[in-house]
N, C-alpha and C positions, 0 to 999 in steps of 0.2 A: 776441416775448416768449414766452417758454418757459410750459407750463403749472404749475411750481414757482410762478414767477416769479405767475403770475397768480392762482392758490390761496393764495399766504400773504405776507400782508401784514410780517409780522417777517423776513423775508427779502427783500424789497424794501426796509424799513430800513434792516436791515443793511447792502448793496450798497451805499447812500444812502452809509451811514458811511464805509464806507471809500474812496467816490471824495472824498469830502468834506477841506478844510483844516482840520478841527477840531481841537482842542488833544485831545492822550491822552487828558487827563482827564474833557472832558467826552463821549469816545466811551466811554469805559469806563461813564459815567455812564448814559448812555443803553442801552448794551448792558446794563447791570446791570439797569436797568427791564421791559427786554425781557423778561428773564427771571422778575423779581419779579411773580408775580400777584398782584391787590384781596387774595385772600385773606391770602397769603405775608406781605403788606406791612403789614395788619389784626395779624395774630402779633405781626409784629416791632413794631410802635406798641405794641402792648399791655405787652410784654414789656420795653421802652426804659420808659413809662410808671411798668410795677411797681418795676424796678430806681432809675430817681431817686425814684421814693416814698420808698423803704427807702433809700436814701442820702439823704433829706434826713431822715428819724427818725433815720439815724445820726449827722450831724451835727448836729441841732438838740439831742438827749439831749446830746451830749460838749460845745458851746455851754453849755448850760443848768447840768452838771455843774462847770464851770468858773465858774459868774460866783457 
C-alpha cells in the first residue's frame, strides 16, 4: 500500500468505486459526497429550504387569489 493510499481515506474510496459494478449513477452519487463537506451540504439544506418557502408563499398567494 503506497503511502497516498494510506494517508487518505477519499482516495481509497474512490479506487473502491471504480473496481466496483456500481450503476453510474450511484458512483457519481457517492463521488459527489466525497466532495460535498457537513458544511457545503448545511448551505445547500438551508438554501433548498429558503427557496421552497418562497415557492410555497408563491403558490399559496396565486391559490388564494383565485378562490
Amino acid at each position: 500500500m503506497s503511502l497516498e493510499k494510506a494517508t487518505n481515506p477519499i482516495m481509497d474510496r474512490r479506487e473502491s468505486l471504480n473496481n466496483t459494478n456500481s450503476s453510474e449513477k450511484e458512483i457519481k452519487s457517492e463521488r459527489l459526497n466525497l466532495l460535498v463537506t457537513p458544511e457545503i451540504k448545511k448551505k445547500l439544506v438551508k438554501k433548498a429550504n429558503e427557496e421552497e418557502r418562497s415557492l410555497n408563499y408563491i403558490v399559496n398567494t396565486i391559490l388564494k387569489s383565485n378562490l
